[in-house]
VOGU-3710 file (C-alpha; in Angstrom, 3 decimals, decimal comma):
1> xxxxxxxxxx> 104,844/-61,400/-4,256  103,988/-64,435/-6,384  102,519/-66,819/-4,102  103,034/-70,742/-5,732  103,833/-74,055/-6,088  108,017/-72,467/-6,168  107,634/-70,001/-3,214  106,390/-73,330/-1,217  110,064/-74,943/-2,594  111,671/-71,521/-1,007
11> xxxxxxxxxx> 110,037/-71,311/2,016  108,855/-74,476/3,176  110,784/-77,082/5,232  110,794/-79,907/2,158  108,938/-82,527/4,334  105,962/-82,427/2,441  105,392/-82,707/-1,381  102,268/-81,025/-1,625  100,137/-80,780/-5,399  100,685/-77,757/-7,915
21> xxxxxxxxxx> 97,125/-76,782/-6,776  96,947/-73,602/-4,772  93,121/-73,749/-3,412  91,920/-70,251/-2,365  88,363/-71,023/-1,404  85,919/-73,603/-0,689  82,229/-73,913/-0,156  80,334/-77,087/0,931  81,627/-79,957/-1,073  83,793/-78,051/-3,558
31> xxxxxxxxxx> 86,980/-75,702/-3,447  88,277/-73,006/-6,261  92,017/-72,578/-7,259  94,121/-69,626/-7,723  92,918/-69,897/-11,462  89,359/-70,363/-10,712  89,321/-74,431/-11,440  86,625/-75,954/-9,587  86,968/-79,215/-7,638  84,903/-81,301/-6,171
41> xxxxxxxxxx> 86,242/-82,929/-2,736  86,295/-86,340/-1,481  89,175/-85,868/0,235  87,513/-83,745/3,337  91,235/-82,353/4,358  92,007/-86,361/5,536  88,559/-87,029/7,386  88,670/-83,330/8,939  86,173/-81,087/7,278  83,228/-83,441/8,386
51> xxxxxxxxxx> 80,827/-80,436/7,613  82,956/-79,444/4,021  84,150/-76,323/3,506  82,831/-72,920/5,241  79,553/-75,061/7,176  77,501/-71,887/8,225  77,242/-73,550/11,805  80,843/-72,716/12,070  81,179/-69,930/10,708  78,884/-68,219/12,768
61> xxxxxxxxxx> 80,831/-69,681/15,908  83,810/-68,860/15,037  82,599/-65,364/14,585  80,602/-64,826/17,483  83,314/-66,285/19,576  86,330/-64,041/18,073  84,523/-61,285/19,305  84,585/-62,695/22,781  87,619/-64,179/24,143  90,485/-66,095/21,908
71> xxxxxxxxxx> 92,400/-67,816/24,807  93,443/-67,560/28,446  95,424/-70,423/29,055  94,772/-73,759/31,636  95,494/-70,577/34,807  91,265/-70,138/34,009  88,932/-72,442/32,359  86,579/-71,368/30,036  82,411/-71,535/28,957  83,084/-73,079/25,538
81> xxxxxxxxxx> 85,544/-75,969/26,754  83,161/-76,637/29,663  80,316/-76,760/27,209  82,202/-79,392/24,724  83,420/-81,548/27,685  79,803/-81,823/29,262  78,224/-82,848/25,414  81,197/-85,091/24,522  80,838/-87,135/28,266  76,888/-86,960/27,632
91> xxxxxxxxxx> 77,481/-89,214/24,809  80,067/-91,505/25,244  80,924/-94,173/28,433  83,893/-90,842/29,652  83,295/-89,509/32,459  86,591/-86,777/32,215  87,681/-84,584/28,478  91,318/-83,551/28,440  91,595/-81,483/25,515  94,776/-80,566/22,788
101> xxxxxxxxxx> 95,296/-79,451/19,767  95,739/-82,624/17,870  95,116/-86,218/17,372  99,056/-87,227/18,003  98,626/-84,905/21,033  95,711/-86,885/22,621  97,468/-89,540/21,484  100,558/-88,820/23,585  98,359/-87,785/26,458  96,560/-91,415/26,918
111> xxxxxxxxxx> 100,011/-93,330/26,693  101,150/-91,352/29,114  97,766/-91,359/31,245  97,840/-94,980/30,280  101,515/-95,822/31,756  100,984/-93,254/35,008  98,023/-95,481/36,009  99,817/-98,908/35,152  103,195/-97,992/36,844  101,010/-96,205/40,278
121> xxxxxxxxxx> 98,543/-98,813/40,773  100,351/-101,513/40,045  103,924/-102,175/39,452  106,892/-100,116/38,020  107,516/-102,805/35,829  103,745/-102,942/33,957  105,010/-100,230/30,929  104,456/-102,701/28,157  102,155/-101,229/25,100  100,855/-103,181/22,703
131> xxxxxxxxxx> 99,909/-101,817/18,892  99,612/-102,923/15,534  101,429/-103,108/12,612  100,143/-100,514/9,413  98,688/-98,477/12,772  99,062/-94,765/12,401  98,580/-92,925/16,119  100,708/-89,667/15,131  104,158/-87,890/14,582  105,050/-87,161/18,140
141> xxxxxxxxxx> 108,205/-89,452/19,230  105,988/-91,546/21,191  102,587/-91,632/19,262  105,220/-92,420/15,726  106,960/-95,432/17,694  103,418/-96,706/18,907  102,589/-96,578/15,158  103,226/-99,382/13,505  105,274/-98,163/10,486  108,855/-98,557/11,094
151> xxxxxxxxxx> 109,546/-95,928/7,834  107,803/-92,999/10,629  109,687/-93,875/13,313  113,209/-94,753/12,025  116,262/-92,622/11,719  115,412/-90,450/15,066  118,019/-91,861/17,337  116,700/-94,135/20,337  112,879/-95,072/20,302  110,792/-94,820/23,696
161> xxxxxxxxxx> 110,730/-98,477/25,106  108,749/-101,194/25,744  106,416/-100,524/22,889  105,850/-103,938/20,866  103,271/-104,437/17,516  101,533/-107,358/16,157  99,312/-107,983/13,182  95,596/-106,534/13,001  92,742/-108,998/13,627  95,229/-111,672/14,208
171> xxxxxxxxxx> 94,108/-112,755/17,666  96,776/-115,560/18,219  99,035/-113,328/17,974  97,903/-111,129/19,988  96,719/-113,795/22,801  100,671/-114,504/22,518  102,035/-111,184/23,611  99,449/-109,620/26,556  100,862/-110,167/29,395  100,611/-109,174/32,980
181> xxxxxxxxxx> 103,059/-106,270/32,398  101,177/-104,888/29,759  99,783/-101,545/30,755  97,957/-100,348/27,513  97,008/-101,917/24,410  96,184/-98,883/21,445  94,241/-99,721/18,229  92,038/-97,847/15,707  88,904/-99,696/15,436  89,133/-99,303/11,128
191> xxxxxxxxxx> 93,253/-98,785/10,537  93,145/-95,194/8,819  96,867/-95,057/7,332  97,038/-98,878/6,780  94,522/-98,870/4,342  90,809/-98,639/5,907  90,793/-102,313/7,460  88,125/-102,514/10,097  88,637/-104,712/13,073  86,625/-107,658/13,359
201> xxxxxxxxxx> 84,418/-107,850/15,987  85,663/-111,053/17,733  88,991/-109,296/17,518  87,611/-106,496/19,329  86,201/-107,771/21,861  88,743/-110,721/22,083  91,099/-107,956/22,792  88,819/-106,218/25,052  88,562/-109,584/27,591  91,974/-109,577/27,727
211> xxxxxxxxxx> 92,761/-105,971/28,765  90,823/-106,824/31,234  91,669/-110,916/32,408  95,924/-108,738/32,599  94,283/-105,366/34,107  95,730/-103,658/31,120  93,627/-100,444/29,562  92,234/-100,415/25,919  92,982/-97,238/24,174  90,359/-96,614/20,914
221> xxxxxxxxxx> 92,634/-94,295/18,527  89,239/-92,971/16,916  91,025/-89,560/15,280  90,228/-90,943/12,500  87,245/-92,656/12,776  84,870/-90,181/15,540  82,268/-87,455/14,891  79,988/-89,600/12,870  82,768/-90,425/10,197  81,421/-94,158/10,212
231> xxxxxxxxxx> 77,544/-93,618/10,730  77,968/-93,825/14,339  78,838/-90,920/16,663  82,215/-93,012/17,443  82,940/-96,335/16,073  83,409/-98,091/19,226  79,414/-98,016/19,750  78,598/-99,931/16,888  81,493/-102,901/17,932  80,089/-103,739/21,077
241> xxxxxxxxxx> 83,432/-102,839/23,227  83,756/-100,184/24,788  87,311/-99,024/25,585  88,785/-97,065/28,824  90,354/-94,181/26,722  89,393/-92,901/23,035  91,259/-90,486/21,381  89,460/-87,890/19,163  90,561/-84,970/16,775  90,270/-84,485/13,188
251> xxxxxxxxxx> 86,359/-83,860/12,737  86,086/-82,805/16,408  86,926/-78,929/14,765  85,539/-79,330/11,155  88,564/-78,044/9,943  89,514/-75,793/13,260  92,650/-77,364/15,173  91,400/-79,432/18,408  91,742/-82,775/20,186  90,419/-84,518/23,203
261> xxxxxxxxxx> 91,192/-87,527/25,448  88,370/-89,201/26,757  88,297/-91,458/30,107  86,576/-92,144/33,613  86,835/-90,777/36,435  88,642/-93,185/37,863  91,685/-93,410/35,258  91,439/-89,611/35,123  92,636/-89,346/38,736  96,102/-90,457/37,999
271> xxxxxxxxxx> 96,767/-87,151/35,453  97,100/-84,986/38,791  97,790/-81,106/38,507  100,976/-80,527/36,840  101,672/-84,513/35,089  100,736/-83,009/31,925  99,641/-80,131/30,167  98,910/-77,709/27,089  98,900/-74,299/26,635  96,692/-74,019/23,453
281> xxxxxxxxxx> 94,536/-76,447/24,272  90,833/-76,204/25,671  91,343/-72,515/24,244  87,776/-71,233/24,177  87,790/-70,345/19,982  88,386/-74,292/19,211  86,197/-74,831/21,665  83,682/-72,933/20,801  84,110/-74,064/16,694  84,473/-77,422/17,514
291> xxxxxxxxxx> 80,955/-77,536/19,925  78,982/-76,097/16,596  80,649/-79,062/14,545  79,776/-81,339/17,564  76,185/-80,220/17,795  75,630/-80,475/13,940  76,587/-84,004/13,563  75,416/-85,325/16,581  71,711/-85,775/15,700  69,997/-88,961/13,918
301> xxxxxxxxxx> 69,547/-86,940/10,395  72,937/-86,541/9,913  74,427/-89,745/11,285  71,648/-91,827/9,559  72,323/-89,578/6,508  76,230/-91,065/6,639  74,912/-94,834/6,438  72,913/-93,631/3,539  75,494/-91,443/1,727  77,858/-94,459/1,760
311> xxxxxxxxxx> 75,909/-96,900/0,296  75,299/-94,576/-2,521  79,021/-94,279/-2,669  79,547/-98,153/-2,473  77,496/-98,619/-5,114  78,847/-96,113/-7,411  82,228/-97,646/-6,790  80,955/-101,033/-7,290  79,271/-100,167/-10,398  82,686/-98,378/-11,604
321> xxxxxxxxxx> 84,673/-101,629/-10,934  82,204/-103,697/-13,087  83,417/-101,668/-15,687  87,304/-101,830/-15,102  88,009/-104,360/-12,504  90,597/-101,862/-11,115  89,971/-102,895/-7,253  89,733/-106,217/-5,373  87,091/-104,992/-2,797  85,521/-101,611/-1,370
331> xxxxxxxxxx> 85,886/-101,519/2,274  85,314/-99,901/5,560  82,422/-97,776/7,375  80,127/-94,933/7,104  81,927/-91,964/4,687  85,574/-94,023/5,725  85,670/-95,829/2,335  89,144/-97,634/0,580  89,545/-98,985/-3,255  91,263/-101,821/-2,559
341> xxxxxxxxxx> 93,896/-102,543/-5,612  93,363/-105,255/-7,522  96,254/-107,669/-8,749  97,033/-106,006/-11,824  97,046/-102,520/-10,280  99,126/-103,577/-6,814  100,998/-100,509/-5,546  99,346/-98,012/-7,708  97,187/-96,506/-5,665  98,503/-93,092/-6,138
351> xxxxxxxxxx> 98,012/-93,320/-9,889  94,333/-93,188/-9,588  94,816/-90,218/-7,264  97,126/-88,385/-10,115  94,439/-88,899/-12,464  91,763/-87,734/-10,555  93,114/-84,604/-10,065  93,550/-84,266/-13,678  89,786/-84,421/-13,711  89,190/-81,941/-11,200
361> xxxxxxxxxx> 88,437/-84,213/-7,975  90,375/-84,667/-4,780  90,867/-88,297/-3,332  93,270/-89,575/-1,209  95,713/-93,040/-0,894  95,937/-95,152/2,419  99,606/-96,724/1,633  100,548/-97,743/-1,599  97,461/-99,883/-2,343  94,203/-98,303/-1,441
371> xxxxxxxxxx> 92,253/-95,365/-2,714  90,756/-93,409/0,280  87,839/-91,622/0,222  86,620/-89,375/3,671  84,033/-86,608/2,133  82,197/-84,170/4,004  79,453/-86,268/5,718  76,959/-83,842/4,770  78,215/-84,113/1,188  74,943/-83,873/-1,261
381> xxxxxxxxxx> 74,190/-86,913/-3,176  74,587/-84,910/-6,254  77,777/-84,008/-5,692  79,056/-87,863/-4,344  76,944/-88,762/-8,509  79,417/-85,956/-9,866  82,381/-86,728/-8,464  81,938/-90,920/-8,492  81,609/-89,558/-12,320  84,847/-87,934/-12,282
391> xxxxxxxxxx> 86,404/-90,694/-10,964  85,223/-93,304/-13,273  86,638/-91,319/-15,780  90,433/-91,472/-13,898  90,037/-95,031/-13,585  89,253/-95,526/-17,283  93,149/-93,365/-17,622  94,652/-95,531/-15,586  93,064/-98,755/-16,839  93,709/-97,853/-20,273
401> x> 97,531/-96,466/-19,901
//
C-alpha cells in the first residue's frame, strides 16, 4: 500500500487540507518525513507537544502504564486519574477535576456545569452566556456557537440559544450586555484562534467584578494557554483574577488525548451523578501520560525557562523585522507568540507559513493575519537560533516575491 498525500484524498473525510508532508518520526524539537527531510518545529502540534516530540518522561509512562491497566470506564475510578486530580487542585484555586478527552469537551462540560448552577440556584430564566468575538472554545455544537466565529458555527441548522459575543478588551461593551440573567461569561485570557491577543488586565478583572456584582460565573478557556505555555503554570495566575471554572487540554497530555474541567466544590455540586458524563475520559493511560507531562513542567526550571526561551524568541523576531518590516508587532506570552502582519503584508499570513515549510520549519497562522508560533517549551535555544534562522530566510521569500 502506498501510504500519501493521495491515499489521504481517498480515504479521508475532505474537512481538512493537510500539507504534502507525511512526518514519520520526531524527537525533541525536530520531526523526519517519509523521505528523511528534517524539520525543525515551532509549531508543537498547535500548543500540544509542550515537552516536543517522544519527552522520555512520557515515554516511560506511557509504557509502564500499558502494561498495567488501559481503561475501565467511570463504573471504577482509577490511581492515575486520582493522582492528576489531587496535583492539578494542589496548584490551582479548584477544589473538583472532571476530566475528557478534549479541550471542546471540557469546554462543553463547564457551559453546561455553568447553566445547571445558574438555572438551580437561581432562576430558569439566568441561561445567558456571554463570549467574544475571534474566540475559539471548540467544534462541539455548543463550544462552536460560544466561539465567536460565525464561519464555525454557520450552516448547521438551529444554534443553541441565548449565547451572545462582544468585542475583546472592549469593556463598554461588555459593561453593556451583563446582566442579571447572565449565567456564564467564557473568555481565553490570550485569544488563541483570533490571533494571540492577550486580555488586558483591567479587562480582566473589570470582567471579573462583574461576574460577580450579576452572580454570573467566569469561565477561563485556558486549552490553549495552561501547562506553562505562557511562563506561568496557567495564565490566570499571572492576571490577578482568578476565575470559577478553567478549562484545560492541549499540553495537559504532551501530545496524549486528555482534558479537564476545573472548579470548587461548591459549583461542582450541581454536576450530580448521571448530569453528565464520558466514557474515555479519566481513563488511567491519559492519565497516567498526562501526570508525567504535568510533573515535568510544573517546577520553577522549566516555567522560568519559558519566560527566558521567549525573550530569546522575541528578540530573534524583532531583529528579523528590522530587516524586512514584514510585521506590525510581536505579541502575546511565554512560548504563545504571533507575527502580527504589517500593512503591506495584511492577510498573508499563510504565505510566510508556505515558505517556511519550503525551508524545512513548521509554524503556524492564527486567522489570516498572524504568524503563530507554540514550540515545545523545553525547546533548546539552539534549536529556537536555527529555526528563527530558517524563518528569516521565508520572510526574505515573501518580502522579496
Amino acid at each position: 500500500m502506498q501510504v500519501n498525500r493521495e491515499l489521504f484524498n481517498s480515504v479521508m473525510v475532505p474537512n481538512y487540507n493537510p500539507s504534502e508532508v507525511i512526518p514519520v518520526k520526531g524527537q525533541g524539537s525536530r520531526i523526519w518525513d517519509q523521505n528523511g527531510e528534517e524539520y525543525i518545529d515551532f509549531a508543537g502540534g498547535i500548543a500540544v507537544n509542550c515537552l516536543g516530540h517522544c519527552h522520555p518522561a512520557l515515554v516511560n509512562a506511557l509504557k509502564t502504564q500499558g502494561e498495567k491497566l488501559w481503561h475501565l470506564s467511570n463504573v471504577m475510578t482509577n490511581e492515575p486519574a486520582l493522582r492528576l486530580a489531587k496535583k492539578l487542585t494542589d496548584s490551582t484555586f479548584a477544589d473538583k477535576v472532571y476530566f475528557a478527552n478534549s479541550g471542546a469537551e471540557a469546554n462543553e462540560a463547564a457551559l453546561k456545569l455553568a447553566r445547571r448552577y445558574a438555572i438551580e440556584k437561581f432562576s430558569s430564566s439566568k441561561t445567558q452566556i456571554i463570549s467574544f468575538t475571534k474566540s475559539f472554545h471548540g467544534r462541539t455544537f455548543f463550544t462552536v456557537t460560544v466561539g465567536g466565529q460565525a464561519a464555525y458555527s454557520d450552516g448547521f441548522g438551529p444554534k443553541p440559544q441565548d449565547v451572545v459575543h462582544c468585542d475583546f478588551n472592549d469593556i463598554e461593551a461588555f459593561k453593556a450586555l451583563i446582566n442579571d440573567n447572565t449565567c456564564a461569561v467564557m473568555m481565553e485570557p490570550i485569544q488563541g484562534e483570533g490571533g494571540i491577543l492577550p486580555a488586558t488586565q483591567e479587562f480582566a478583572q473589570t470582567v471579573r467584578e462583574l461576574c460577580d456584582k450579576h452572580n454570573a460565573l467566569l469561565i477561563f478557556d485556558e486549552v490553549q494557554t495552561g501547562v506553562g505555555r505562557t511562563g506561568h503554570l496557567y495564565a490566570y495566575q499571572s492576571l490577578g483574577v482568578t476565575p470559577d471554572i478553567l478549562s484545560t487540554a492541549k499540553a495537559l497530555g504532551g501530545g496524549f488525548p486528555i482534558g479537564a474541567m476545573l472548579t470548587t466544590t461548591e459549583i461542582a455540586s450541581y454536576l450530580k451523578v448521571g448530569t453528565h458524563g464520558s466514557t474515555y475520559g479519566g481513563n488511567p493511560l491519559a492519565c497516567a501520560v498526562a501526570e508525567a507531562a504535568f510533573d515535568t513542567v510544573n517546577t520553577p526550571a522549566v516555567l522560568d525557562g519559558v519566560k527566558a526561551k521567549s525573550e530569546l524568541f522575541r528578540s530573534g523576531l524583532q531583529a528579523i523585522n528590522d530587516k524586512y518590516h514584514a510585521f506590525s508587532e510581536i505579541r502575546g506570552e511565554g512560548l504563545l507568540l504571533g507575527a502580527v502582519m504589517s500593512q503591506a503584508f495584511e492577510g498573508r499570513a499563510r504565505d510566510f507559513l508556505l515558505a517556511a515549510a519550503k525551508h524545512k520549519l513548521m509554524v503556524l497562522v492564527a486567522g489570516t493575519n498572524v504568524v503563530r508560533f507554540t514550540p515545545s517549551l523545553v525547546i533548546p535555544d539552539e534549536d529556537i537560533k536555527a529555526g528563527l534562522a530558517l524563518f528569516e530566510k521565508a520572510v526574505a521569500d515573501v518580502v522579496n516575491g
